[in-house]
C-alpha positions as CSV (number, residue, x, y, z in Angstrom):
1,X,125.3,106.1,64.1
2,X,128.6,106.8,66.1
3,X,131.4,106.8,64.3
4,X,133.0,103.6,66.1
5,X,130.3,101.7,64.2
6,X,132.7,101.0,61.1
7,X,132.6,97.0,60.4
8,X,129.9,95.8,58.3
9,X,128.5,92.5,57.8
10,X,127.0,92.5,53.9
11,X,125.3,89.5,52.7
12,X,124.6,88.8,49.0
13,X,127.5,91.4,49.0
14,X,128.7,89.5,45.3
15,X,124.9,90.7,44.1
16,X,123.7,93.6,41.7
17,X,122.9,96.3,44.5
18,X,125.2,94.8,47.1
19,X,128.4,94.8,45.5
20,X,127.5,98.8,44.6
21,X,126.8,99.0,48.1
22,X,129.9,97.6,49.4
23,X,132.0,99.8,47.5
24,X,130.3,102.6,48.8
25,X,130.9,101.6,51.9
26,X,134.7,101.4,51.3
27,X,134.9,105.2,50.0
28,X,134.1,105.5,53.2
29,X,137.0,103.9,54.7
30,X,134.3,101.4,56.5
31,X,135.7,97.5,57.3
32,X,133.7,95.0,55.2
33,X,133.1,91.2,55.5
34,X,131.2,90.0,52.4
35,X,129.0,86.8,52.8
36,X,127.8,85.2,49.4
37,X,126.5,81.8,48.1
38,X,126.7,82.4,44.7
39,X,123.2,81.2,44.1
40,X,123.0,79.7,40.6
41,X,119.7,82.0,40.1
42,X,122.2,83.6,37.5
43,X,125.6,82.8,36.4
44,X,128.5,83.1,39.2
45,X,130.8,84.2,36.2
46,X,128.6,87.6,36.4
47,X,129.1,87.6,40.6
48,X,132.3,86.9,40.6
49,X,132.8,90.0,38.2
50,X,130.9,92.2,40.2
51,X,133.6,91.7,43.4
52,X,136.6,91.2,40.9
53,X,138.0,94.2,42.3
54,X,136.3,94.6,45.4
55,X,137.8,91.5,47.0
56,X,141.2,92.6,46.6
57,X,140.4,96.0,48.9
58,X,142.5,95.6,52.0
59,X,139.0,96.5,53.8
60,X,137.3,93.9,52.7
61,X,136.8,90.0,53.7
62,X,135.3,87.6,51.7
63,X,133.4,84.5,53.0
64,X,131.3,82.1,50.1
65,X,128.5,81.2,52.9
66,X,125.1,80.1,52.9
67,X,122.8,82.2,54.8
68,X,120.6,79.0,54.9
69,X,123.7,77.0,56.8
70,X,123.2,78.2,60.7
71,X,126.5,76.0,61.7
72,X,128.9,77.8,59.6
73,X,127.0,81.7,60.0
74,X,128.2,80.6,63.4
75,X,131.4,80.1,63.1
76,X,132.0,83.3,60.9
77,X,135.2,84.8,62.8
78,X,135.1,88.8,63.4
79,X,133.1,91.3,65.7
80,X,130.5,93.5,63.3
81,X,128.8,96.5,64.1
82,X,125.7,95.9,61.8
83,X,124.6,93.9,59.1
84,X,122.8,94.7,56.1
85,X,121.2,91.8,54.3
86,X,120.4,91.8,50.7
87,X,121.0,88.3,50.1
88,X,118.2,86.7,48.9
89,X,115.9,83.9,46.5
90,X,115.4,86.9,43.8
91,X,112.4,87.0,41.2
92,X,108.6,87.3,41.6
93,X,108.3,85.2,38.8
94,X,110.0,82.0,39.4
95,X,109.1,82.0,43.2
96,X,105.6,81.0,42.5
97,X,107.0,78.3,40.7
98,X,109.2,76.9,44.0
99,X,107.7,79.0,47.0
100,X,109.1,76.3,49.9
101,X,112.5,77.0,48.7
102,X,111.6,80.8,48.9
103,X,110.2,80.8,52.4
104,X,113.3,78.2,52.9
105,X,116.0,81.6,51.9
106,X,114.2,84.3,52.5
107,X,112.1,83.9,56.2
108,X,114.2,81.3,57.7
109,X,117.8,82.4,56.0
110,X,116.9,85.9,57.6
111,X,116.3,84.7,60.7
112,X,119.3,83.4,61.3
113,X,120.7,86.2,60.5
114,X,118.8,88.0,63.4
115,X,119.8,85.0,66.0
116,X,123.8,85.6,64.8
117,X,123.1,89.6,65.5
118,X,121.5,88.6,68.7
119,X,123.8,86.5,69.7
120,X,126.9,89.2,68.9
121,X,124.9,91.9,69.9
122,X,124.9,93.6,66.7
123,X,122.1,96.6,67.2
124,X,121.8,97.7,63.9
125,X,120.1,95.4,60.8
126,X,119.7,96.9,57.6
127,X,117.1,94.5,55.5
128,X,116.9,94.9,51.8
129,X,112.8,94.7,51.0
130,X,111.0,95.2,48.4
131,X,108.0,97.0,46.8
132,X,106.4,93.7,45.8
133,X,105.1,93.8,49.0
134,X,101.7,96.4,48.6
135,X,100.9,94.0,45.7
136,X,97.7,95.3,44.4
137,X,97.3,98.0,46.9
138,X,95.7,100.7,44.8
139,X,96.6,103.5,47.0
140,X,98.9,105.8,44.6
141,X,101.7,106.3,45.6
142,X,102.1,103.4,48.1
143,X,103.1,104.8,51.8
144,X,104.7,102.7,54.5
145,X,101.7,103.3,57.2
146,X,98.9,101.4,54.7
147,X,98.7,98.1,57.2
148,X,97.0,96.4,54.6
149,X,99.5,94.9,51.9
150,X,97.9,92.7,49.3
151,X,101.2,90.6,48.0
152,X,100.5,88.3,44.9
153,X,103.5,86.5,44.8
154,X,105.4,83.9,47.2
155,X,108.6,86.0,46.8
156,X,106.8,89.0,48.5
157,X,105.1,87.1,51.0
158,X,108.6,86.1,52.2
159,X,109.6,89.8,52.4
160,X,106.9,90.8,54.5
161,X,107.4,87.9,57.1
162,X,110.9,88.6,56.9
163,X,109.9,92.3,57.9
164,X,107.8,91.1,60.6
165,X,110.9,88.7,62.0
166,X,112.5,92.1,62.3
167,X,109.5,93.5,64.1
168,X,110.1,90.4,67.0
169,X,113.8,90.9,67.3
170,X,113.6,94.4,67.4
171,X,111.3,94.2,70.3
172,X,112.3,91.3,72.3
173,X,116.6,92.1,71.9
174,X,116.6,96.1,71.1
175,X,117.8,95.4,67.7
176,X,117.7,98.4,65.3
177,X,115.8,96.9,62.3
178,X,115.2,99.2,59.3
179,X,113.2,97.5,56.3
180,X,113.7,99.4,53.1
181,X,111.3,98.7,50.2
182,X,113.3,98.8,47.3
183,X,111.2,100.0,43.7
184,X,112.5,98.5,40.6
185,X,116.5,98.8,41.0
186,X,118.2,99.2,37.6
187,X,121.7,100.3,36.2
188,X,125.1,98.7,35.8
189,X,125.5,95.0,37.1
190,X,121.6,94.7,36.8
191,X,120.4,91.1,36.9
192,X,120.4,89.3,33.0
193,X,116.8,88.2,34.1
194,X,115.6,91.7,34.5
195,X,114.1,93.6,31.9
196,X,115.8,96.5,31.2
197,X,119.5,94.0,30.9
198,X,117.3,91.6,29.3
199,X,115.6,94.1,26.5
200,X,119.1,95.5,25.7
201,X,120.7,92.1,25.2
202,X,117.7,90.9,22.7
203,X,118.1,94.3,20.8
204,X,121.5,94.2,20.5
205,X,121.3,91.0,19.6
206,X,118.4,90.9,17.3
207,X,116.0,88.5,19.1
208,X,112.7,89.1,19.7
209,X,111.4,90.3,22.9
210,X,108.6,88.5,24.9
211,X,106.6,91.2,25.6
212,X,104.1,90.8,28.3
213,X,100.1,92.8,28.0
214,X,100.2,95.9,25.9
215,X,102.8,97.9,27.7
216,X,100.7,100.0,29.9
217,X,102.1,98.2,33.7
218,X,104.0,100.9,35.2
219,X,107.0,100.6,37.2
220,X,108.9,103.2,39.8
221,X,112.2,102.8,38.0
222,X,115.7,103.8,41.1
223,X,118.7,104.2,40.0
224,X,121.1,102.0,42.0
225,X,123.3,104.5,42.7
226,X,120.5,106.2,44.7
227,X,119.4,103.4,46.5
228,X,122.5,102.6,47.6
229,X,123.1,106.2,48.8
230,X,120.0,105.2,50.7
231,X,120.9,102.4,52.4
232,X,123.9,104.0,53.4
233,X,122.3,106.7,54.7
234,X,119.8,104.2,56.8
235,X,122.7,102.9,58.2
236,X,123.7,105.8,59.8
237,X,120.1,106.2,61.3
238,X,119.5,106.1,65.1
239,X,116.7,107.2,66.0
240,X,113.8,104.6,66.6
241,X,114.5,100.9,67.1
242,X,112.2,99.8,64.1
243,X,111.0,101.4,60.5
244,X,109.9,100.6,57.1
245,X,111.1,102.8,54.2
246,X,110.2,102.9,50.8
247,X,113.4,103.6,48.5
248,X,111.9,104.6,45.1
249,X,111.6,107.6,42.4
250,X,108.1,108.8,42.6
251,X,107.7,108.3,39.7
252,X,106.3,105.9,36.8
253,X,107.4,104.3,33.8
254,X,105.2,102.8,31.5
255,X,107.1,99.2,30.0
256,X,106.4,100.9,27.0
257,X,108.0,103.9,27.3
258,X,110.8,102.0,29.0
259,X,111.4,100.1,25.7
260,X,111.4,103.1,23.6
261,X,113.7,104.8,25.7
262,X,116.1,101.8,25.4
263,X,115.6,101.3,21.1
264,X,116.9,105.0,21.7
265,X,119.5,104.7,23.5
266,X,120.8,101.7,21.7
267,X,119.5,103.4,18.2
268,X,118.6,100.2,17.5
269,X,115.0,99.0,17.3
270,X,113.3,96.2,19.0
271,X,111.0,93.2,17.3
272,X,108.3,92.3,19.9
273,X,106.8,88.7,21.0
274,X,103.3,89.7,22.0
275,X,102.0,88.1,25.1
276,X,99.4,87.9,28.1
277,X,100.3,89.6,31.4
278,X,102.0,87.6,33.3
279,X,101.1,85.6,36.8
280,X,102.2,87.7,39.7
281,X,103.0,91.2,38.3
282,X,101.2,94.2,39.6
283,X,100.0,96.7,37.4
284,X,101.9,99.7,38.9
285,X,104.3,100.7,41.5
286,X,104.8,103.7,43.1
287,X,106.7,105.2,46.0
288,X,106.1,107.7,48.5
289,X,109.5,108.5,49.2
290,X,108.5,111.1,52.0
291,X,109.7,109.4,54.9
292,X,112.7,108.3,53.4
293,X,113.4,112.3,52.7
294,X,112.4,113.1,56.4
295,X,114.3,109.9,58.3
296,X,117.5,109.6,56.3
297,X,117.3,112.6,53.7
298,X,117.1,110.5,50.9
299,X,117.2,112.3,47.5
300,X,117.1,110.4,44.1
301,X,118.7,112.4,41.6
302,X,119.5,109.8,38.5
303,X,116.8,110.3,35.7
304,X,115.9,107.3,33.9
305,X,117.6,107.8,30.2
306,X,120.4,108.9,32.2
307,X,120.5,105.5,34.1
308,X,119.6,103.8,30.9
309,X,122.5,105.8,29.4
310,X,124.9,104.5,32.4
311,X,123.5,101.0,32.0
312,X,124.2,100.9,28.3
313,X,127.7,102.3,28.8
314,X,128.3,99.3,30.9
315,X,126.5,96.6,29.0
316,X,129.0,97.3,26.4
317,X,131.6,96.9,28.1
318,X,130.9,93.5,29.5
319,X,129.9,92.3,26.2
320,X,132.6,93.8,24.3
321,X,130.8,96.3,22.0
């Protein structure tokens, strides 16, 4: 991308990966205009944490806005170069259990993002996906040219229409749209609701764990250091108006193994709720991270007890340990 391109438009910049990625973006002297709801999916306290710092960067603006509110995207002030979009109704889970207000964020939310990029001719939209998409594809390790996805849960139907939104705009208004399927993001600032910050808290704090089947589902565990380096990377990219890229590892965790690895790192050990898998989870997931090597020379390099070391390091810290 030229070198002019230097204001970015981040939503759900207050977010796990998104505040990572924004100050990413301002070691690299970019200008920044944060957009964030603060979506009670999990406590603000935690958001507001996560851009403590951030938001007093002379870079960086900060709007609370609801994607979802077309009036007010509208009236945003300020001429951006590209947008990248990770804001978003989060969890497989507990979109099966309130899919309208999923479609509601995540298809229509994203759309008007694409009208407001249209309509400031902003050629470059960055749009946070996910691997939930190949659903029960059993094509090891999943690859962005299998047309046939087999989602299982409303939260990744949303991310492939949203994908396929990006398709239209990219065609009809030359809008750079690059969807990156992100693989089961973990390390500092993870989301309470997600395992790996929810196992460590229950050890730590000596509760038992619900654990779900008998520990044999396998997930493609990144870094989010990496994926940010990715995304950052894909926003430099300029050479076709429209991809799909899978962010991941290439490589698989089993959720036992993942526990273990945590009881050791935390030398503490775990006491265990048995339970039946769960509505809407996939047995494995897996990344071909070829094309992401090839298009924007991505190159994970975080192993996973290292992350889980990172992670711990900060979990501490927040919780005063």
């Amino acid at each position: 991308m030229p070198n002019s391109y230097r204001n970015i438009l981040v939503t759900g910049g207050a977010g796990f990966i998104g505040s990572h990625f924004v100050e990413l973006l301002l070691q690299h002297n970019y200008l920044v205009t944060i957009i964030d709801n603060f979506d009670p999916f999990y406590s603000r306290e935690i958001k507001e944490s996560n851009i403590k710092e951030i938001k007093q960067h002379p870079n960086v603006v900060f709007y609370e806005l609801d994607i979802c509110d077309q009036q007010k995207l509208e009236e945003l002030p300020g001429n951006y170069d590209a947008i990248v979009h990770f804001a978003a109704k989060a969890g497989v889970r507990p979109s099966i259990k309130n899919p309208l207000q999923y479609q509601e964020v995540n298809v229509k939310g994203t759309q008007h993002l694409l009208e407001f990029a249209r309509r400031r001719n902003i050629t470059q939209f960055i749009f946070a996906s996910s691997s939930s998409v190949y659903g029960v594809n059993k094509n090891y390790p999943w690859n962005e040219s299998d047309g046939l996805l087999y989602p299982i849960s409303p939260y990744a139907s949303t991310k492939i229409s949203a994908e396929l939104l990006g398709h239209v705009y990219s065609h009809l208004y030359n809008i750079r749209f690059i969807a990156l399927r992100f693989f089961t993001v973990f390390g500092p600032r993870q989301r309470p609701d997600l395992a790996i910050h929810l196992f460590s808290k229950k050890i730590i704090n000596g509760e038992p764990i619900d654990f779900f089947g008998d520990g044999n589902t396998k997930r493609d565990y990144t870094y989010v250091s990496d994926i940010v380096k990715g995304v950052f990377n894909a926003l430099q990219y300029d050479k076709t108006n429209y991809e799909i890229i899978n962010l991941g590892n290439c490589q698989t965790i089993s959720l036992k193994e993942m526990l273990e690895t945590i009881e050791d790192v935390f030398e503490k050990k775990a006491t265990l709720n048995f339970l039946p898998e769960q509505m809407g989870d996939v047995s494995i997931t897996c990344a071909d991270i070829k094309k992401a090597k090839d298009l924007i020379q991505y190159e994970p390099g975080t192993s996973f007890r290292n992350g889980v070391e990172n992670f711990k390091s900060w979990f501490l810290q927040q919780h005063g340990s």
